[in-house]
C-alpha positions as CSV (number, residue, x, y, z in Angstrom):
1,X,84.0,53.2,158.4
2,X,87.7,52.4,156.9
3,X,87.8,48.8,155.6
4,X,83.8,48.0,155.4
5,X,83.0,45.0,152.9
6,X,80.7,44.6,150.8
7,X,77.8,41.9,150.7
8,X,79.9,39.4,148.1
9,X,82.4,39.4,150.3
10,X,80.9,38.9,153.9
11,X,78.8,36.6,152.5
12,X,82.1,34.1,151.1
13,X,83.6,34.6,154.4
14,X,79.9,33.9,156.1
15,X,77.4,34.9,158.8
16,X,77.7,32.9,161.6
17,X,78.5,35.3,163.8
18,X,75.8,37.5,163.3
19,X,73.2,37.2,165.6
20,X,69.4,38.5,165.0
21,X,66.4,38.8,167.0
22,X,62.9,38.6,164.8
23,X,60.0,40.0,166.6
24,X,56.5,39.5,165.2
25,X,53.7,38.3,163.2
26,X,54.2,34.1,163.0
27,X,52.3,32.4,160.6
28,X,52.2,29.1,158.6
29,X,51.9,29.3,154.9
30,X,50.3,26.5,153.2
31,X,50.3,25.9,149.6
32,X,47.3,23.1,148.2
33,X,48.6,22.4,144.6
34,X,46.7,20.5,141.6
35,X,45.2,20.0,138.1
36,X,42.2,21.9,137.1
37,X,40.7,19.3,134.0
38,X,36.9,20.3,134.8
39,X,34.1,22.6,135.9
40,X,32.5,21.9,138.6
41,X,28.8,21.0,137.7
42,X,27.0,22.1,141.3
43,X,28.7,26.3,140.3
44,X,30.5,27.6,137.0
45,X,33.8,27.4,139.1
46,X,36.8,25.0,138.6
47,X,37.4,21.6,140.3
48,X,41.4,21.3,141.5
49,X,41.9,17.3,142.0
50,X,44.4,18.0,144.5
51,X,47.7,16.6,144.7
52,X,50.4,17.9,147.3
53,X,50.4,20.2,150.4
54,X,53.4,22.3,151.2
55,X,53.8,23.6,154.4
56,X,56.2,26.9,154.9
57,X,57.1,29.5,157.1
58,X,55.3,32.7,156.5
59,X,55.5,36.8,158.5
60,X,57.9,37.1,161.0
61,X,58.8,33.1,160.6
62,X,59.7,33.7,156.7
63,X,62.0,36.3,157.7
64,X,63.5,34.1,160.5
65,X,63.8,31.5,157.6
66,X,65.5,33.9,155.2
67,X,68.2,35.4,157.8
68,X,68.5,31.6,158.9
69,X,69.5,29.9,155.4
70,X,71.9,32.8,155.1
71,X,73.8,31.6,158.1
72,X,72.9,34.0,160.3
73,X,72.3,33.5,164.2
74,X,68.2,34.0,164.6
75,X,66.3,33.9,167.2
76,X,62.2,34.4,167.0
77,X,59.5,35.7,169.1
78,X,55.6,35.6,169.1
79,X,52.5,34.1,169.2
80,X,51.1,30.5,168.2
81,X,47.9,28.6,169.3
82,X,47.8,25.3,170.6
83,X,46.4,23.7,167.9
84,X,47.4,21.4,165.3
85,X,49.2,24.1,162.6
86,X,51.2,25.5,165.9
87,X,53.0,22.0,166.2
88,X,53.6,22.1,162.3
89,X,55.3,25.5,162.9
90,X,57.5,24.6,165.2
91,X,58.5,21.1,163.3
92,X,59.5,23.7,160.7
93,X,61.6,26.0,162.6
94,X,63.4,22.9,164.3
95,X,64.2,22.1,161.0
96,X,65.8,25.3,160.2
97,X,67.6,25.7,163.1
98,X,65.5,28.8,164.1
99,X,66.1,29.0,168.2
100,X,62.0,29.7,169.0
101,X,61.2,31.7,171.7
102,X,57.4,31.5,170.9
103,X,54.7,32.3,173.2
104,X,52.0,29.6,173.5
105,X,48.5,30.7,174.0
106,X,45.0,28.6,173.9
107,X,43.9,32.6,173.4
108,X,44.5,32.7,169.9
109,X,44.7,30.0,167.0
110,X,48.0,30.1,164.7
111,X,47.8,32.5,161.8
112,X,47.3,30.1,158.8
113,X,47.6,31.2,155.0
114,X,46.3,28.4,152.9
115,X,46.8,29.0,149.0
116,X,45.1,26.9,146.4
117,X,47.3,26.6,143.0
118,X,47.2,25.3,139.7
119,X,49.9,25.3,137.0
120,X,51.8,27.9,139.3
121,X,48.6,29.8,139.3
122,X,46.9,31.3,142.3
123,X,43.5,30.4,142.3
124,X,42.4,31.2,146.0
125,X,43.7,32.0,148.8
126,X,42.1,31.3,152.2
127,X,43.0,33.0,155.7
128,X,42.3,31.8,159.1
129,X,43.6,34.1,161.8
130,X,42.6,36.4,164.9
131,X,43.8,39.9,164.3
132,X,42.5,41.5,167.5
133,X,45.8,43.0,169.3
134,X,47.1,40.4,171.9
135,X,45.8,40.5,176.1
136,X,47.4,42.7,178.6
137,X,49.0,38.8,180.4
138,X,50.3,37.6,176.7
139,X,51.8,41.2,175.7
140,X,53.6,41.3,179.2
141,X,54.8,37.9,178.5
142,X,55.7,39.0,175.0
143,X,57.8,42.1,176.6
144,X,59.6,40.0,179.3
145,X,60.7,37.5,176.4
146,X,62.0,40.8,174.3
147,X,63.5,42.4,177.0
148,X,65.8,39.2,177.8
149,X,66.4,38.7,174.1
150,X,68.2,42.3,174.0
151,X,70.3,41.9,176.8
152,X,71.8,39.0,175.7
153,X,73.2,41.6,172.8
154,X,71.7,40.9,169.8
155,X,73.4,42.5,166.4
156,X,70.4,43.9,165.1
157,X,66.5,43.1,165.5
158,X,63.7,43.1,162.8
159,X,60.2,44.2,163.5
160,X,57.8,42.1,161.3
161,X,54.4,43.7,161.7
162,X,51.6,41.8,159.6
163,X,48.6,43.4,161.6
164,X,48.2,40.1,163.3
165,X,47.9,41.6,166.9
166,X,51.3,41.2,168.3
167,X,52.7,44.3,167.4
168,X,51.0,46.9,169.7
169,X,51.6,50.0,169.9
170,X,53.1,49.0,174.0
171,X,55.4,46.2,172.6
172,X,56.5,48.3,169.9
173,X,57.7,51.3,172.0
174,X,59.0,48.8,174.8
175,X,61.3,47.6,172.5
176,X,62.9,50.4,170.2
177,X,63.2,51.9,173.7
178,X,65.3,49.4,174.8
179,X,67.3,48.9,171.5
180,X,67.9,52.9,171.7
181,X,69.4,51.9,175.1
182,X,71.3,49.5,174.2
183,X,72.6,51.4,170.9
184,X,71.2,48.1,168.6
185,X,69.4,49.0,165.2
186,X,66.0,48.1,164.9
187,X,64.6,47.4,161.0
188,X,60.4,47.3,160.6
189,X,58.1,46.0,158.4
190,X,55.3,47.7,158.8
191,X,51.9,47.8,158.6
192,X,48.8,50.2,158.3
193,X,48.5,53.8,158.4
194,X,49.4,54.0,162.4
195,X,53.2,54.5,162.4
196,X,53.7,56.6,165.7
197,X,54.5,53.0,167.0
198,X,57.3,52.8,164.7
199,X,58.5,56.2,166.1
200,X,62.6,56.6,165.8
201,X,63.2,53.4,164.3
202,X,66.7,53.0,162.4
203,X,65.3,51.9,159.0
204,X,61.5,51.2,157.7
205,X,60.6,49.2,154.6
206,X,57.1,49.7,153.2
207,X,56.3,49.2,150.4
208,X,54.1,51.4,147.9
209,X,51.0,50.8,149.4
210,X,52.3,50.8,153.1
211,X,53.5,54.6,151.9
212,X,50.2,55.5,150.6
213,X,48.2,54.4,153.8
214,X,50.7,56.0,156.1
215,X,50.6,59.3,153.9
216,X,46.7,59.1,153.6
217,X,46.9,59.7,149.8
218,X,47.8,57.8,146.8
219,X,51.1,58.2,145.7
220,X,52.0,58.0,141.9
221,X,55.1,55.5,141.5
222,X,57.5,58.3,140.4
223,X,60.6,59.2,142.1
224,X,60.0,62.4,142.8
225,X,56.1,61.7,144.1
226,X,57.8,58.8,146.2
227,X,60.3,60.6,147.6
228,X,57.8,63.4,148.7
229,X,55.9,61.2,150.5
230,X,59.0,59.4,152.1
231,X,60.3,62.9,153.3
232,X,56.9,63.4,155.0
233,X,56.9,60.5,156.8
234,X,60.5,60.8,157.8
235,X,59.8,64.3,159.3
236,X,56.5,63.4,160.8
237,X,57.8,60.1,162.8
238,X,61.6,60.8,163.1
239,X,62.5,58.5,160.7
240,X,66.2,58.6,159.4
241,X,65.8,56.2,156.6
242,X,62.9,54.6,154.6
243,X,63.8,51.8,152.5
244,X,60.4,52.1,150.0
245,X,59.7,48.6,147.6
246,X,58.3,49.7,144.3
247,X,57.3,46.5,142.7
248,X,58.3,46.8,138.8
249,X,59.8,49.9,140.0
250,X,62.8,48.5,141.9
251,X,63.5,50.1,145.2
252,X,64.3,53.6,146.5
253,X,66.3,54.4,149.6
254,X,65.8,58.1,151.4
255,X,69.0,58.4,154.3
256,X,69.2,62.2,155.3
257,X,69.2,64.4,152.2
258,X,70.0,61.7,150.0
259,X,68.5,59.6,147.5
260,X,69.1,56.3,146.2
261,X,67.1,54.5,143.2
262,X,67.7,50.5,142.5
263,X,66.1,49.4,139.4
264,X,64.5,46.1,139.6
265,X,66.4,42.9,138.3
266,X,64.6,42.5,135.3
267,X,63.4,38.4,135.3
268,X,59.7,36.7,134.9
269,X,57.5,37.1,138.4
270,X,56.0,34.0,139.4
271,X,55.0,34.7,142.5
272,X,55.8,37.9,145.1
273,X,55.0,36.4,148.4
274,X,57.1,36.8,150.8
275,X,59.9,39.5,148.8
276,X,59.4,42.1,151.8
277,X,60.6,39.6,154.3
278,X,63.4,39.1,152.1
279,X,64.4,42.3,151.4
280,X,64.3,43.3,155.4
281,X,66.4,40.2,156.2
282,X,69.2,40.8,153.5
283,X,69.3,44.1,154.4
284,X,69.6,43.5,158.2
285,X,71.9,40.3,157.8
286,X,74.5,42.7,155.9
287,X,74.0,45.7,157.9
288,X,74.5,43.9,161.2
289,X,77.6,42.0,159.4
290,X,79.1,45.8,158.5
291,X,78.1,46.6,155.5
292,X,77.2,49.7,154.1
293,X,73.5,50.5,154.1
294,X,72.9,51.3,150.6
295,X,75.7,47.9,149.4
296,X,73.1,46.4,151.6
297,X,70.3,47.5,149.8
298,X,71.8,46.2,146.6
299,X,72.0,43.3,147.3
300,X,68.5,42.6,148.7
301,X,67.5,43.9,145.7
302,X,68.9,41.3,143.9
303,X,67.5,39.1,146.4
304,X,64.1,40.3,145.7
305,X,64.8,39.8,142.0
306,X,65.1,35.9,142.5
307,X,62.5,35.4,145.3
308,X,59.4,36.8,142.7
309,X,60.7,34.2,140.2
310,X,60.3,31.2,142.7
311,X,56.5,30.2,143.4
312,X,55.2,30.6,146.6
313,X,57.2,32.2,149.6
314,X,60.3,31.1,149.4
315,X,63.5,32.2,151.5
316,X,67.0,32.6,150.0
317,X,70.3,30.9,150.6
318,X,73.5,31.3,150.8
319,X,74.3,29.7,147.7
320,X,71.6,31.2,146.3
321,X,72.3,35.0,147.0
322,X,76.4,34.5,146.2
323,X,75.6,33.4,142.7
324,X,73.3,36.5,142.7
325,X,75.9,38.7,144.0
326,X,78.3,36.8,141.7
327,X,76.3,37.4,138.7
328,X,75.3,41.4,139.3
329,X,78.6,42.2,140.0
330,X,79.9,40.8,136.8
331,X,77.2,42.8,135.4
332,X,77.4,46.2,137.7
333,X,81.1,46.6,135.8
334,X,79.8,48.9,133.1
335,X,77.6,50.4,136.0
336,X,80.1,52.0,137.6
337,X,81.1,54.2,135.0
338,X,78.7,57.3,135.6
339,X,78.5,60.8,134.5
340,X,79.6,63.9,136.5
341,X,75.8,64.6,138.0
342,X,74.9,60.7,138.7
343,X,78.4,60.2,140.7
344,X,77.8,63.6,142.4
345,X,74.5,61.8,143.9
346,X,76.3,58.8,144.9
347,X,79.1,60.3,146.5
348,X,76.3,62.6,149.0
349,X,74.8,59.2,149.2
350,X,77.8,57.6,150.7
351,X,78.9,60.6,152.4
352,X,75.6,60.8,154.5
353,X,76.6,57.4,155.5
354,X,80.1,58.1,157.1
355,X,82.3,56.6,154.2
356,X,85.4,58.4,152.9
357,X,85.6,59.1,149.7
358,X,89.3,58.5,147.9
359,X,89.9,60.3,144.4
360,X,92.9,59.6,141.7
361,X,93.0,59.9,138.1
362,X,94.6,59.2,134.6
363,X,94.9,57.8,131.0
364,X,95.3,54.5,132.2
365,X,96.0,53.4,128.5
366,X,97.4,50.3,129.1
367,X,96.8,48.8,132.0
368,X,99.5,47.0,133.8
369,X,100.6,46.2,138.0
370,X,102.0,49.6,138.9
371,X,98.4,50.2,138.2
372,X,96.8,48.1,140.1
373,X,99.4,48.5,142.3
374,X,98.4,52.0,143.3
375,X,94.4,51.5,143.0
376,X,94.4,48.8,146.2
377,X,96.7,51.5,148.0
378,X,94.3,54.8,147.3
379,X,91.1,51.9,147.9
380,X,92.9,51.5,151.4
381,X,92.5,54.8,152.3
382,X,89.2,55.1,152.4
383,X,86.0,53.4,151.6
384,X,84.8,54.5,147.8
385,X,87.5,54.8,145.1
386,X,86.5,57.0,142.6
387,X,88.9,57.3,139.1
388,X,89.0,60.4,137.3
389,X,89.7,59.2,133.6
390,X,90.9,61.7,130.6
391,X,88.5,61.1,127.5
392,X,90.0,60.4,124.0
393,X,90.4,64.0,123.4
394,X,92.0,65.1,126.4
395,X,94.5,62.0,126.3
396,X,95.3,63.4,122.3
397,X,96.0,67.3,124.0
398,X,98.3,65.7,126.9
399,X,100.1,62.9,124.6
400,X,100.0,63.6,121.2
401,X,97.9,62.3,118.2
402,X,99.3,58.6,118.4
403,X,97.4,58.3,121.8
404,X,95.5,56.7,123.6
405,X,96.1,53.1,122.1
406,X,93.0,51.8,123.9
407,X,89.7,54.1,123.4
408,X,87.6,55.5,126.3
409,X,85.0,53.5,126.6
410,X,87.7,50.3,126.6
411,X,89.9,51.7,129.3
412,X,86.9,52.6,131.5
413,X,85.2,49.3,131.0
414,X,88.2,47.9,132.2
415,X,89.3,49.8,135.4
416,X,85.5,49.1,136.5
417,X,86.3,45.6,136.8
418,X,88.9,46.0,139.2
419,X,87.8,45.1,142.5
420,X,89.4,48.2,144.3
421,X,87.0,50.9,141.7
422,X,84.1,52.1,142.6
423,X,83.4,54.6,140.3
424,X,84.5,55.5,136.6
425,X,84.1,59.2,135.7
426,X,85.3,60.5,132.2
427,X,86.3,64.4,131.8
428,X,87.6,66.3,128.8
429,X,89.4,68.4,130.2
430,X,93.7,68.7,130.9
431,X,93.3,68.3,134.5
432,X,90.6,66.9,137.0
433,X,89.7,69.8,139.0
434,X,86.3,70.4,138.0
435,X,85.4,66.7,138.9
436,X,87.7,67.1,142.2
437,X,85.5,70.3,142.9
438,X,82.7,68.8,142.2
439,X,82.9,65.6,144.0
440,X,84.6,66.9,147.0
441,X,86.9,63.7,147.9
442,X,88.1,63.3,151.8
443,X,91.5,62.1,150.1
444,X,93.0,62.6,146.9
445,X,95.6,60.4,145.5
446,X,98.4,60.4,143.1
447,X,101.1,58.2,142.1
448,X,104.7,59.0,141.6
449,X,107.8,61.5,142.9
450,X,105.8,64.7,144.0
451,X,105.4,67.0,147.2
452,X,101.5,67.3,147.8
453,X,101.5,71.2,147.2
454,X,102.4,70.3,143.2
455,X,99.5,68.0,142.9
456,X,96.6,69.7,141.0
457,X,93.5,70.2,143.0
458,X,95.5,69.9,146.8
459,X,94.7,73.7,147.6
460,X,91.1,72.8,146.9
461,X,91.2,69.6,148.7
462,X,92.5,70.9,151.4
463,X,89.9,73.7,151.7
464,X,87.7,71.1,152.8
465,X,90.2,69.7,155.4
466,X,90.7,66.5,153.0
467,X,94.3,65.2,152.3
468,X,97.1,65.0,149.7
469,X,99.0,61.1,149.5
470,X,101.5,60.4,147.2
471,X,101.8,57.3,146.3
472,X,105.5,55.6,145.3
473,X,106.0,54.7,141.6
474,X,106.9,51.2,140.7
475,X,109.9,51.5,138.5
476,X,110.4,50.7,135.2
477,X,106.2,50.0,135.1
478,X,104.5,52.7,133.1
479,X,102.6,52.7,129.9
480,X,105.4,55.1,127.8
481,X,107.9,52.7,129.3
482,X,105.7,49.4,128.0
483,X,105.2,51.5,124.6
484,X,108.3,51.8,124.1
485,X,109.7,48.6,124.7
486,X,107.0,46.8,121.9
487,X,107.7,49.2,119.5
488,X,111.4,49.0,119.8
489,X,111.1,45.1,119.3
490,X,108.8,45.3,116.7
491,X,111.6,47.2,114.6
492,X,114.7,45.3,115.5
493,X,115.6,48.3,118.2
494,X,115.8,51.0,115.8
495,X,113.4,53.0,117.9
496,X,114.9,54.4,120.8
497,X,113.8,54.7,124.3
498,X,112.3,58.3,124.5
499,X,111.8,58.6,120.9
500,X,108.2,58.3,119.3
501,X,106.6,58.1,122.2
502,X,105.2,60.9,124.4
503,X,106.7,61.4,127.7
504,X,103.7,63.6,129.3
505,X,102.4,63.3,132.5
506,X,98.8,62.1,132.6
507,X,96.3,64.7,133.6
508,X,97.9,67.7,135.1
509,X,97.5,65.7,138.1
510,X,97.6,62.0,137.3
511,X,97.9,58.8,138.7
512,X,100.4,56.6,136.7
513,X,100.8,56.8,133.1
């Protein structure tokens, strides 16, 4: 889709007007923290002198939680008892402005996850819960709550599945059913080896385990094992896209034929409770808000990466994701600049998602407006820029020994800092037609006073029913002009325009000089 943002920036402008329904397993995490200064003398275990009680939102309530402190819209629906932790939930969810459509039952107690900790270490954790699946009167309930939910036109829903008994198999078709109706995507977090529930869903996000019980095998955590099994599942259950979490691994996306990989932000874990729910409400939150699915993915990564570093389950912020976002993408500058094969994978990547791909190219020696300029018009025609840049050697063949002033690894660091780039792809050759070829852009740019027919790589382009734009030349602005006019003040104006400097045009096919 033309004009899609990324995370960074539909998170600055906000999500208020994304609205999410949560459907799942509720439950109230506890955390009993303390000292440990003795053994206890009645068993060779350790006495915790306890000192405070936190009380969170855990399973379907965490994601709620995480979707909420983003800003988004989030409405929740499931089960509670009517005891004492079931009034504790709902104090919580008040507080977080979580709109509760929770179903209460005197049927079943409220899930309750009690962990015991000392010096941020988990010493015990204790579980009270009924994990038999819901009745046939709270299930119909359940369905009639669902059913209004989605035709009140929800942006996207998330399936939270923690094996708690809500999510039977009846609920679970009822409701992708009626979100295939009503064309809104459903994400799941799943759980255990039964995922003919999960049937046709738009995204699933298990993580290494969840794969290995659905596949029935134990699966190495290698990309090519993990993808194997991921491609199994996806044929076996008409699954478009699984979203696998890898632990130290990072994350790896399967859409169609493609393949995505995110290596994990590298930080201390304290404590991973809770990072699935996080990752399946980022990703929803940005999918829903129009972001590309794997941008989306990128970001819950990072996310993830901040979550594991918190103790206990803890649900991101706004402010706490944008100086994430704020912080990779001063980092993701140098990633950008990719070889021939690693672009070739991204570009299938974002192909398979609908998004045009734009191509231009050049020495950009000296960077100046008529640049930049040109780099926000070719990123407006599409929604991945990708600059073709002539190495050292091949700037030397087109301009002569004296150039380039800036060296390769400079001028690529620096057009991967501009907002409009998406990818940085160095060639050694005069022109770019091998990467053009390669690549296959929808739309390839260049800047300055040609037809499209003389541009190097439009026959080819057009093979593929992409286009040719030209884009108008600033006057005056171009590095030879810029050039020229230091060196002719640096001696008093003996040097002459034209004289000294190279006049050729960048890449056989470039962008601006």
């Amino acid at each position: 889709m033309s004009g899609r943002k990324n995370p960074l920036e539909i998170l600055e402008e906000g999500l208020d007007g994304v609205r999410i329904l949560v459907v799942g397993d509720l439950m109230l995490d506890q955390t009993l923290s303390g000292s440990v200064g003795r053994i206890s003398p009645e068993a060779p275990i350790p006495v915790l002198k306890a000192e405070a009680r936190k009380d969170g939102l855990g399973g379907a309530g965490n994601v709620a939680n995480n979707l909420s402190r983003l800003g988004c819209r989030v409405a929740l629906i499931g089960v509670i008892g009517t005891d004492p932790e079931a009034s504790l939930l709902i104090g919580l969810l008040e507080r977080e402005g979580i709109e509760s459509r929770i179903l209460v039952t005197k049927q079943r107690c409220t899930t309750r996850k009690m962990r015991v900790v000392s010096a941020r270490q988990q010493m015990l954790r204790m579980d009270f819960e009924t994990t038999d699946p819901v009745d046939d009167s709270t299930e119909n309930e359940l369905i009639r709550r669902i059913m209004t939910a989605l035709d009140e036109g929800p942006d996207a829903v998330i399936l939270s599945d923690y094996g708690k008994g809500v999510c039977t198999p009846r609920l679970c078709r009822t409701l992708l059913d009626g979100c295939r109706e009503r064309k809104v995507p459903v994400l799941v977090d799943p759980k255990g080896a039964d995922w003919e529930r999960y049937r046709g869903c738009t995204l699933i996000t298990p993580n290494l385990n969840e794969l290995c019980l659905a596949a029935r095998r134990t699966i190495p955590n290698e990309d090519r094992d993990v993808e194997q099994a991921a491609r199994e599942l996806m044929n076996c259950f008409e699954l478009d896209r699984i979203l696998v979490t890898r632990s130290d691994r990072g994350m790896s996306l399967f859409s169609g034929e493609s393949a995505l990989h995110e290596k994990t932000v590298a930080r201390e874990v304290f404590d991973v409770s809770g990072a699935g729910d996080t990752v399946v409400a980022v990703v929803t939150a940005f999918l829903a808000a129009g972001a590309s699915l794997e941008e989306a993915v990128r970001a819950a990564n990072r996310a993830a990466g901040f979550v594991v570093g918190k103790a206990g389950t803890y649900a991101i912020s706004r402010e706490d994701l944008l100086t994430e976002l704020h912080q990779g993408a001063r980092s993701a500058s140098l990633s950008k600049v990719v070889p021939l094969d690693r672009a070739r994978s991204l570009v299938e990547a974002w192909k398979s998602g609908g998004q045009r791909i734009v191509f231009t190219n050049g020495c950009f020696d000296i960077l100046h407006a008529g640049h930049l300029f040109c780099l926000e018009k070719a990123k407006s025609l599409g929604d991945r820029l990708i600059v073709g840049l002539n190495s050292d050697a091949s700037v030397r063949k087109l301009k002569g020994p004296g150039r380039p002033v800036n060296p390769e690894s400079f001028r690529a660091m620096l057009l991967a800092a501009l907002f409009p780039v998406d990818l940085v792809v160095l060639f050694e050759e005069e022109t770019p037609l091998k990467l053009i070829e390669a690549l296959k852009p929808d739309c390839l740019v260049k800047g300055g006073d040609y037809r499209p027919e003389e541009v190097v790589g439009s026959e080819t382009v057009a093979s593929w029913g992409g286009e040719v734009v030209i884009v108008p030349r600033i006057e005056g602005l171009s590095t030879t002009a810029i050039l020229q006019s230091v060196l002719q003040k640096d001696a008093g104006g003996i040097c002459q325009s034209g004289k000294g400097i190279p006049d050729t045009e960048a890449g056989g096919g470039g962008f601006l000089r």
